[in-house]
C-alpha positions in Angstrom: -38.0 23.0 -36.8 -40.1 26.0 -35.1 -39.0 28.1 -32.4 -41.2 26.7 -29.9 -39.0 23.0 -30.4 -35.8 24.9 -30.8 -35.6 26.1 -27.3 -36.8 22.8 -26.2 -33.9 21.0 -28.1 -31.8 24.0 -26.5 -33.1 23.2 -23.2 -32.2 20.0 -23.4 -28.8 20.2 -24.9 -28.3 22.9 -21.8 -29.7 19.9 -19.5 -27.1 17.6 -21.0 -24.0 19.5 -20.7 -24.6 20.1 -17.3 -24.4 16.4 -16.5 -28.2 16.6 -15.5 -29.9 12.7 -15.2 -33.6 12.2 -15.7 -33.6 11.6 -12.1 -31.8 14.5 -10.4 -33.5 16.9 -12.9 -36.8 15.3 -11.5 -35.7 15.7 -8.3 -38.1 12.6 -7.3 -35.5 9.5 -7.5 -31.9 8.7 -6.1 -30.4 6.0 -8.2 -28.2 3.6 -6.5 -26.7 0.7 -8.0 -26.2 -2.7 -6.4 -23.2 -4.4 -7.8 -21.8 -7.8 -6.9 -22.1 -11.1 -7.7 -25.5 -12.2 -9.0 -24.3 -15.7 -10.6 -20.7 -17.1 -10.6 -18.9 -19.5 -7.6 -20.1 -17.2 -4.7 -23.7 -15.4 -5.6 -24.7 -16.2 -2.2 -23.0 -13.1 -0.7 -24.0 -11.4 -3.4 -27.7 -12.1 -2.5 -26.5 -11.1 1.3 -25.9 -7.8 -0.3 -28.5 -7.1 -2.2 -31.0 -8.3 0.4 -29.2 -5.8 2.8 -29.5 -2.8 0.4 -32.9 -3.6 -1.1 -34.7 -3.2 2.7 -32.5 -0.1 3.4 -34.3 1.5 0.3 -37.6 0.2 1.0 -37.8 1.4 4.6 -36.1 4.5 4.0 -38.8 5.6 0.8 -41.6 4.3 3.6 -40.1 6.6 6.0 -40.5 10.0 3.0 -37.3 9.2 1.6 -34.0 11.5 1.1 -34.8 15.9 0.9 -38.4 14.8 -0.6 -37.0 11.8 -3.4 -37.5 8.6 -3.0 -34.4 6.1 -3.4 -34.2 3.6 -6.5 -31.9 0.5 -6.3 -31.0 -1.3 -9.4 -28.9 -4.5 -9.6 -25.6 -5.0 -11.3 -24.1 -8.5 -11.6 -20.6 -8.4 -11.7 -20.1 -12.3 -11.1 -17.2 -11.6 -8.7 -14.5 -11.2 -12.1 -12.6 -8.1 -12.1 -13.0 -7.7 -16.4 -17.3 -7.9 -15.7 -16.5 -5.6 -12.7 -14.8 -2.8 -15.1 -18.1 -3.4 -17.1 -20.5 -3.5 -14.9 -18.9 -0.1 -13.9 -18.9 1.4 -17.1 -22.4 0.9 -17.7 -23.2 2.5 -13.9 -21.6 5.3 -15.5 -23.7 5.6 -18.4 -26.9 4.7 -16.5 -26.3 8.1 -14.8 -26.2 6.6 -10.8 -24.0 8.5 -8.9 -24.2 6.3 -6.0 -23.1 2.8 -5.5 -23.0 0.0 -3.4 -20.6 -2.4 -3.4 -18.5 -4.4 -5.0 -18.6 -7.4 -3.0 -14.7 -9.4 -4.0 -11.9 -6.8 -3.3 -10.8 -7.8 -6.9 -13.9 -6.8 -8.4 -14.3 -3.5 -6.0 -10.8 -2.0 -6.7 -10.6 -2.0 -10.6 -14.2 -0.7 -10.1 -13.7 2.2 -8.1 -11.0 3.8 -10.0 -13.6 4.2 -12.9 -15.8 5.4 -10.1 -13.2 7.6 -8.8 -12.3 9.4 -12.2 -16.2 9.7 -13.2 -17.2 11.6 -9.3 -19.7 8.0 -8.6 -19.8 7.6 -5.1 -19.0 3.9 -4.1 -19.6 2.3 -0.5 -18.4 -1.5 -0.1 -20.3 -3.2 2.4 -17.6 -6.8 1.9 -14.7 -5.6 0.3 -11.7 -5.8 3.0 -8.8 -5.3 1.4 -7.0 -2.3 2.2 -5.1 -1.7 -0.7 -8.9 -0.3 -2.0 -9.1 2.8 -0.2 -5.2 3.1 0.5 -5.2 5.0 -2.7 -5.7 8.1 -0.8 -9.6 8.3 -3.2 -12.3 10.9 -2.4 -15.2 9.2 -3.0 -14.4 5.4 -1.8 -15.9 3.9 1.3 -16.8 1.0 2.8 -18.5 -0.7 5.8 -16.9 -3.2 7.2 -13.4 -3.5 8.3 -9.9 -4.3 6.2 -7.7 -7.7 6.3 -5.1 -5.5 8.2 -7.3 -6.1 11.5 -9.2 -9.5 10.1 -6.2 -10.6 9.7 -4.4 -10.0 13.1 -7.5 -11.2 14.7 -7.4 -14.5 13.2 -3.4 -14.7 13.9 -3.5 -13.3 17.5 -6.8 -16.3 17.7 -4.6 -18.8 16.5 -1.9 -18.2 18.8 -3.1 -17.6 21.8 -5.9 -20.2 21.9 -5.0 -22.8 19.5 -1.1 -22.5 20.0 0.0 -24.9 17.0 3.4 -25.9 16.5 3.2 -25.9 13.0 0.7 -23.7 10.6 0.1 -24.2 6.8 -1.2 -20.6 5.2 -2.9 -21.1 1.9 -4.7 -19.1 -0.6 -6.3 -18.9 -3.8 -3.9 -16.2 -5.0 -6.3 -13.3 -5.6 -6.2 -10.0 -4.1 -8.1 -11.0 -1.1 -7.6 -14.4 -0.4 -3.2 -13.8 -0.3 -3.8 -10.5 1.3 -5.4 -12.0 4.4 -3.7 -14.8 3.9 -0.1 -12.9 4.3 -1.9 -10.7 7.3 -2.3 -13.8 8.8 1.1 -15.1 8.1 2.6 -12.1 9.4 0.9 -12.1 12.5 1.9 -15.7 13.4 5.6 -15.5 12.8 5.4 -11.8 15.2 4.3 -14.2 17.6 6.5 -16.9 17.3 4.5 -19.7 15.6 5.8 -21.6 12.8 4.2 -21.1 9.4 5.7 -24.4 7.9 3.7 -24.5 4.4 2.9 -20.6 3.0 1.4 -21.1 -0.7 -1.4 -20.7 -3.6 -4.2 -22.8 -5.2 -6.1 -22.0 -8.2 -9.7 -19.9 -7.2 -11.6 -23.4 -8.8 -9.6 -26.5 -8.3 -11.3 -29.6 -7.4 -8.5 -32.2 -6.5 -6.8 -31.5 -3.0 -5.4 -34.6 -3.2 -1.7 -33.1 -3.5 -1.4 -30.2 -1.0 -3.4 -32.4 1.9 -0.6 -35.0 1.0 2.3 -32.4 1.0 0.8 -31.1 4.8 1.0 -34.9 5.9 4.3 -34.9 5.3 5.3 -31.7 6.5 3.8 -32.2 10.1 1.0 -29.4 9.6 -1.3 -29.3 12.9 -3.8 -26.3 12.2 -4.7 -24.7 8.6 -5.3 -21.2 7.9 -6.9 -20.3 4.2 -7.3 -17.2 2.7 -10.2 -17.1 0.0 -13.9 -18.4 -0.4 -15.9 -21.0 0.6 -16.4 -23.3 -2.3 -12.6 -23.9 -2.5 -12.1 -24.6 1.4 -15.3 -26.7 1.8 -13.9 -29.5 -0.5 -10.8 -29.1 1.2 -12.3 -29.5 4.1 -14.2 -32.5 2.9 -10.9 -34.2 1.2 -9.4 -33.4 4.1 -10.8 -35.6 5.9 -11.6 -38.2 3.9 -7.7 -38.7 3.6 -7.0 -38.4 7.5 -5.9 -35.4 7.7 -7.1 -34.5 11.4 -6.3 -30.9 11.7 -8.4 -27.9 12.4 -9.2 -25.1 9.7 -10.1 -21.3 9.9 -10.5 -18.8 7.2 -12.0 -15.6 6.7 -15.6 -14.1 6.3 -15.4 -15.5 2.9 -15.7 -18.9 3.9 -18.6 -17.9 6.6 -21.4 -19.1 4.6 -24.2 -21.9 5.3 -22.7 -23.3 1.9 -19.2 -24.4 3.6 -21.8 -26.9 5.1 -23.4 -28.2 1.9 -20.1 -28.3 0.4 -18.0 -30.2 3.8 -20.8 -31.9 5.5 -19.4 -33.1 9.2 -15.9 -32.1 7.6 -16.9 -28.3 8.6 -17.9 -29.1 12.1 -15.5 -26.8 14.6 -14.1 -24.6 11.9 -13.0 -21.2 12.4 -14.2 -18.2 11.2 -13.5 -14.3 11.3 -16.7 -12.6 10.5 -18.3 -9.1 11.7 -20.5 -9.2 14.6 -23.3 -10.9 14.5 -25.7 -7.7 14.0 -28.8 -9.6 13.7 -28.4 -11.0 17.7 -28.4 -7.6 18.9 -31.4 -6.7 20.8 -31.8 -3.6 19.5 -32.0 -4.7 15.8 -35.0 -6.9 16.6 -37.7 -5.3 14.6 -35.4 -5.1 11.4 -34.7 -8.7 11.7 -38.5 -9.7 11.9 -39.0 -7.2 8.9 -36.1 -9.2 6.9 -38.0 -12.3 7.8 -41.6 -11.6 7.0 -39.7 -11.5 3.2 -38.4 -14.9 4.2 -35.2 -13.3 4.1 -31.9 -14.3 6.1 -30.5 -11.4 8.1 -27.6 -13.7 9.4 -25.2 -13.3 6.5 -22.0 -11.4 7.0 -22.7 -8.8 4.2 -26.9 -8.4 5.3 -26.2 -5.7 7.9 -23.1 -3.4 6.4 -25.0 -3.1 3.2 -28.4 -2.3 5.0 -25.6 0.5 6.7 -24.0 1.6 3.4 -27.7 3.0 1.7 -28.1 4.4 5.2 -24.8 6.2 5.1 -25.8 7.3 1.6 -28.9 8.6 2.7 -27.7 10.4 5.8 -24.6 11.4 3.4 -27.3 13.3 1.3 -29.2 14.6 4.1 -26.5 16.3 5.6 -25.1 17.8 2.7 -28.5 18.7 1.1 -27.4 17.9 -2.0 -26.8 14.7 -4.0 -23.3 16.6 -5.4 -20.9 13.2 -4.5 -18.4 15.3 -3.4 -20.2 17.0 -1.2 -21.5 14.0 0.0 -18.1 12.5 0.3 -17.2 15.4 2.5 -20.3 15.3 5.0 -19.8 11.7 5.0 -16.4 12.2 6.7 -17.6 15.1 9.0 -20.0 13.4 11.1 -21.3 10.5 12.2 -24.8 7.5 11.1 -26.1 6.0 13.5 -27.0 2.5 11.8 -28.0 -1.1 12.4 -23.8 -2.0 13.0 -23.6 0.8 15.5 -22.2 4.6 15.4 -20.3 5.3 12.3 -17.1 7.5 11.4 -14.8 7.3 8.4 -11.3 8.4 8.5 -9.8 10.1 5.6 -9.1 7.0 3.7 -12.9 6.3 3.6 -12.6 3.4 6.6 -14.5 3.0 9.4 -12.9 4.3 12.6 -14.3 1.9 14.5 -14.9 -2.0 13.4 -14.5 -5.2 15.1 -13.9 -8.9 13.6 -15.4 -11.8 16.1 -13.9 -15.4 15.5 -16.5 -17.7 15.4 -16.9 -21.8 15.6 -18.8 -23.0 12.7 -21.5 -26.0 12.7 -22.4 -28.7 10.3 -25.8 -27.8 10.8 -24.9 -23.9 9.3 -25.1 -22.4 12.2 -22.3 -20.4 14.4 -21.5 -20.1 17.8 -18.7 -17.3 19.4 -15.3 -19.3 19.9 -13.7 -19.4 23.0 
């Protein structure tokens, strides 16, 4: 080895220990990984999320990018399982990102962001509501959208005042999000008097219904609640009614998805549904939806707009902090304010949004939604 590529393989080994990526040290590229579902039971907000992201990046590089680099977005698939979540994280690690968004499932995004945490990875869910996530008092843990603390009070305080049932089944599919809304929910209800007759679990995957509908026959139920994602509650739904079972359901943003449709047919005609404004109605996000849908892209879904936010926040994170240092990012991030497609916002110290509003909505066989009153 000559001098010449001795202070080259020094240069390098300086380059390494100093935690230097091929991207920063180029000063040309931002890497920020996408993770969430890309197959498994509920890809299709994964796709919401990606879609969201993936414009963020492109119009922000066609608008010069972040302090002169450009942003690149690469996809994880984390198929909604906490154990591919841990390794999808891992190898965001070792890719050298420093900036992520998502997870999607609140199962996936908290095993996730401790690695994230403990490695100084910057993460921003734009789906992930569970507050036990950023109740962990993390640095560099964010998200845009709101938690199952207020979901879940909206969709009790709903049911209530509007619905006023005399007696509520609560079920869930006993994961972290699904029972955590799910006992929100629960909570809410008996605070206000209503009877929650049946509280219990299924299994995230069973087919057969046949049981529990029976069980909430016999018990008297007159509205559902459930706590967890679509594919379960649409054949629910479906079985439901088939069986004669005439009460009406509601569930969370989980279940908001043109899916529930495929899955329920006329069964999902008048469900409820607690889901974050719809952003792409507003007048003022016109041009970004005719941008999504010149890519025959859907800007309706739940997850579109807060991830098209969370690259935004990034971005403005960076900006502000003129540097790509995730702490320093972290800190500028809770110092002022983005404005964004879902409106002006603030994080608190947790890494919440000051500010965030759940709508119930009426859902249609035809996929469509329409504000419940």
């Amino acid at each position: 080895m000559n001098n010449a590529t001795k202070q080259i393989s020094k240069l390098f080994a300086a380059m390494a220990l100093a935690g230097c990526a091929s991207y920063s040290v180029a000063a040309d590229t931002i890497k920020i990984a996408m993770a969430g579902p890309v197959t498994g039971a509920v890809a299709q907000y994964g796709e919401m999320q990606f879609v969201g992201a993936k414009m963020a990046i492109e119009q922000i590089n066609k608008a010069g990018g972040v302090n002169g680099a450009q942003l690149e977005g690469v996809v994880y698939d984390d198929a909604c399982d906490p154990k591919q979540a841990v390794a999808v994280a891992n190898k965001i690690v070792n890719d050298g990102a420093k900036f992520v968004v998502g997870h999607l499932c609140s199962s996936s995004t908290q095993p996730a962001s401790d690695i994230y945490e403990d490695e100084g990875i910057l993460m921003i869910t734009p789906a992930a509501t569970s507050p036990e996530i950023t109740a962990r008092g993390y640095e560099l843990i964010f998200r845009t959208i709101g938690l199952d603390s207020l979901q879940g009070p909206t969709a009790g305080n709903f049911i209530a005042d509007h619905i006023k049932p005399k007696n509520v089944a609560v079920i869930h599919d006993k994961q972290q999000y699904g029972e955590g809304i799910a006992s929100a929910v629960k909570q809410t209800l008996e605070s206000k008097g209503v009877k929650v007759g049946v509280f219990e679990g299924i299994n995230a995957g069973d087919k057969d219904f046949s049981s529990l509908i029976a069980k909430l026959k016999q018990q008297g139920i007159d509205f559902v609640y459930y706590g967890g994602y679509h594919p379960e509650l649409g054949l629910l739904l479906r079985q439901s009614k088939e069986k004669g079972l005439d009460v009406r359901f509601m569930g969370p943003e989980g279940v908001g998805n043109k899916e529930i449709s495929a899955i329920a047919g006329p069964a999902s005609e008048g469900l409820l549904v607690t889901l974050p404004q719809s952003f792409d109605q507003d007048p003022k996000n016109k041009a970004l939806v005719e941008a999504f849908k010149a890519k025959n892209e859907d800007p309706s879904g739940p997850f579109v707009f807060p991830a098209y936010a969370a690259v935004q926040v990034i971005a403005g994170g960076i900006e502000k902090a003129g540097s790509t240092d995730t702490a320093e990012v972290a800190a500028a991030l809770r110092a002022n304010t983005f404005e964004t497609p879902t409106g002006t916002l603030g994080f608190d110290e947790k890494g919440d949004l000051k500010n965030f509003n759940f709508v119930v909505y009426e859902w249609h066989q035809d996929g469509t939604k329409s504000e419940a009153k």
